[in-house]
N, C-alpha and C positions, 0 to 999 in steps of 0.2 A: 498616476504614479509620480509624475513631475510635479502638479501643485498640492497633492496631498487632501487636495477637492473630494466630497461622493460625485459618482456621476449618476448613481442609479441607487434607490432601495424597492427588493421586490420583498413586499411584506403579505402574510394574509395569501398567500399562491401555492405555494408548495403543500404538498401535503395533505390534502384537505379532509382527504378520506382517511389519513391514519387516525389510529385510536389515542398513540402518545409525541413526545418529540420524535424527530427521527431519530433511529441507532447507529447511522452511518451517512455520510456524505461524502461523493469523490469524485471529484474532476479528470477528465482527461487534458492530458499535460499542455494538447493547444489550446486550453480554455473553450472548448467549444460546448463541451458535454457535462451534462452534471445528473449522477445516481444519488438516489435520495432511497435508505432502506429503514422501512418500518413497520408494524404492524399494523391492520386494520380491527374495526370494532368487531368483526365474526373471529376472531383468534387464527387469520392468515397473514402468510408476510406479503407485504404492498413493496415492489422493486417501481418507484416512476423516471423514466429518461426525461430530461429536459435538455433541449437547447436553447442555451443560455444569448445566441446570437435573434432569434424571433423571440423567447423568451414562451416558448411552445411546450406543453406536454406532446411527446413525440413516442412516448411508447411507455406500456406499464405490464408492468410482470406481476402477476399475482394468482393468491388458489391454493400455494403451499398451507400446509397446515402447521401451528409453530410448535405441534406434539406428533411422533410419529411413532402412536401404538405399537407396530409391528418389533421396534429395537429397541422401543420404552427412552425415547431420548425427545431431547427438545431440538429442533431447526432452527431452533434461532441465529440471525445470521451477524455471526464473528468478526471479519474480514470482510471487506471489498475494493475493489482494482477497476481501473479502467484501461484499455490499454491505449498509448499514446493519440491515434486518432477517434478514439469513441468510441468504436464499434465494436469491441468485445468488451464485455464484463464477467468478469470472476468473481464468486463469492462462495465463503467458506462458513460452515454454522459447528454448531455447538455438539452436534451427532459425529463429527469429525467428515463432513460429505464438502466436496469440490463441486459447486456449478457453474457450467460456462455456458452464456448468451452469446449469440450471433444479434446483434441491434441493428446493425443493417439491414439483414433479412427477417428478422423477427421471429428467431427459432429458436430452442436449446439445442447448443451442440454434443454436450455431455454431462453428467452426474456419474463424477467418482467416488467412489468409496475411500479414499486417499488414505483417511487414518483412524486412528481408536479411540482420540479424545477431540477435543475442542482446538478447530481450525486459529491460530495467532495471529498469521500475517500470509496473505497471496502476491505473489508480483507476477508480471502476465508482458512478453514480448510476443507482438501477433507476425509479425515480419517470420522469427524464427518459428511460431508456434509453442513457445515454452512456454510453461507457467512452474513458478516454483512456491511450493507451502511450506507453512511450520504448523505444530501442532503441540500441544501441551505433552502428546508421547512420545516426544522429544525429536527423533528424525525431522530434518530438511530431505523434501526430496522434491525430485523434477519431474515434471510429464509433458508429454505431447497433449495439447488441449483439445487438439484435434480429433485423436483417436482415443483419447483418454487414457493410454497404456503409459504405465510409468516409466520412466529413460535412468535413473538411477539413485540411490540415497546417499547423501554428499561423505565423504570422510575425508577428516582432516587430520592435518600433519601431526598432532601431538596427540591424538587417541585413536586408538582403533576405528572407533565407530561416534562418527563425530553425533554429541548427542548437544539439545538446542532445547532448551524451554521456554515460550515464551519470544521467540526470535522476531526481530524487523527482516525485511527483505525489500532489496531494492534490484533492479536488472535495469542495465547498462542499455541504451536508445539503440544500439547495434545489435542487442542479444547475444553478445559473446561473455559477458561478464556478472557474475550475481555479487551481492555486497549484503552480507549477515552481521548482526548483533543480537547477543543472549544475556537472558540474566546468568547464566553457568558460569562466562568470564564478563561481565558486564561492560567493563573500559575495552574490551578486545573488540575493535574492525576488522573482519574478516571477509577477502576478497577471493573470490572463484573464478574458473575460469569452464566456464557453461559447457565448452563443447568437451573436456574430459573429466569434470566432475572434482579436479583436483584444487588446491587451495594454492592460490599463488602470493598471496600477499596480507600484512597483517600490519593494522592503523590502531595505535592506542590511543586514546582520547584524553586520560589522566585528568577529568573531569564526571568522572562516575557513572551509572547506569546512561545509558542513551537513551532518549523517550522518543523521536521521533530523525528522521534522517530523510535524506533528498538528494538528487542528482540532476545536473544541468541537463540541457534539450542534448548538448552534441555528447558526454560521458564526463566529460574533462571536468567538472568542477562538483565534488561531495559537498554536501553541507549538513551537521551533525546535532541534533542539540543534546545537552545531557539533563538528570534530571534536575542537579546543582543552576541550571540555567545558563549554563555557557554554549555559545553557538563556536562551532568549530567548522573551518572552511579549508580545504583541504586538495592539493590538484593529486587527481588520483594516476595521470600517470607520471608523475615521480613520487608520488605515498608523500610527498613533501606538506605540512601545515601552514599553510599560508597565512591565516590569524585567528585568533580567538577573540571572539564579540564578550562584549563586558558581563559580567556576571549577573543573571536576574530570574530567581528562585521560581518565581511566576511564569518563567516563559514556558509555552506549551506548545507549539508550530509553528513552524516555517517551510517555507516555500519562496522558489529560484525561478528568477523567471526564463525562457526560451532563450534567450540569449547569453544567459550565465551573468549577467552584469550588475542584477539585483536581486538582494534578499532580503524577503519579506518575513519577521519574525513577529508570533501575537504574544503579548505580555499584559497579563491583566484585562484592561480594560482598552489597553493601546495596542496600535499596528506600527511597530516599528522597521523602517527601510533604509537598507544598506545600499553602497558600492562595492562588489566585489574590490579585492586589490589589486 
């Protein structure tokens, strides 16, 4: 990150037994862990853990079928989360079903039936045990991942029944805080507050749809991109906008690193790296 150097390409390693590219790739937030989800050539999903510090296949989740006759839907898997240390994964498919890994212990903890269409976005705090989904049938809602029972579906301050198509979902490193964006109001940040389900705070971005969004290691510092390309940085607790990164149509992710002091944004063909301010 200082000289802008590779230090490493693992090429030809991942994935070897899937059938196509992967469908998903997601780090836990220490860089330690990384989920790779895809299909294999018998029509099952292939989940493999890697850790990226021995550079090991360390565990593989597979066997799901990616048709599941009985509800006539497809599995294919939507969403996935890691949570901050590695050792739980969520993932959410396209039958609208929640699954949660234990990776430490190498178990399934639960398979929710959470909703009626096609899983958007999971964010997963293992501290608190939360996990919150979205879902194309529009509810946000919470559950204990533990016991799989659901804790409540969010409503917010300007409708009855706050409805969410399509939504990001981020949760705060303390588990007190959830942070939503929908295509329904697309410029609207929408800040929760986890332990009563009520909506405390609301971020416009005035740079259009959001595509992707992120939060420091300690909560303190939001980072936003939209689809216009502008990166928006944001201290969440005073809702204050700290600056907007130059405009570039291309940009498609970012990511902040553990100490909040750098942000990593991909544009095209480039990796471009900030100073927070």
């Amino acid at each position: 990150m200082n000289t802008g150097k590779n230090l490493r390409t693992i090429n030809k390693m991942f994935a070897t037994r899937m059938n196509h590219y992967p469908e998903h790739l997601t780090f836990s937030s220490d860089a330690q862990t990384l989920a790779i989800v895809g299909f294999q050539h018998d029509k099952t999903i292939r989940t493999e853990i890697w850790n990226l510090n021995t550079e090991q296949l360390s565990h593989v989740i597979s066997g799901q079928p990616l048709w599941d006759s009985r509800i006539r839907k497809r599995n294919t898997i939507t969403a996935t989360t890691l949570s901050s240390d590695g050792k739980i994964l969520a993932s959410g498919n396209e039958a609208g079903h929640i699954i949660v890994w234990d990776l430490e212990n190498k178990q399934n903890i639960d398979i929710t039936k959470g909703h009626l269409q096609r899983i958007t976005s999971v964010a997963i705090n293992a501290d608190t045990n939360i996990l919150a989904s979205a879902s194309y049938d529009k509810p946000i809602k919470i559950w204990d991942f533990r016991t799989g029972s659901e804790i409540y579906t969010l409503v917010g301050e300007d409708t009855f029944d706050y409805n969410s198509n399509g939504a990001l979902l981020a949760i705060s490193p303390n588990g007190k805080t959830l942070i939503t964006s929908d295509h329904h109001m697309p410029e609207l940040i929408r800040i929760w507050d986890l332990r009563t389900g009520k909506e405390i705070h609301k971020l416009f971005s005035n740079t259009g749809p959001l595509r992707c969004f992120t939060l420091s290691a300690d909560g303190k510092i939001f980072v936003s991109v939209s689809c216009g390309g502008y990166v928006n940085i944001w201290n969440l607790q005073t809702q204050e906008l700290l600056a907007k990164l130059p405009h570039d149509a291309t940009r498609t992710s970012v990511a902040i690193s553990p100490d909040g002091q750098t942000i990593v944004s991909y544009v095209g063909k480039f990796i471009q790296v900030w100073r927070v301010p």
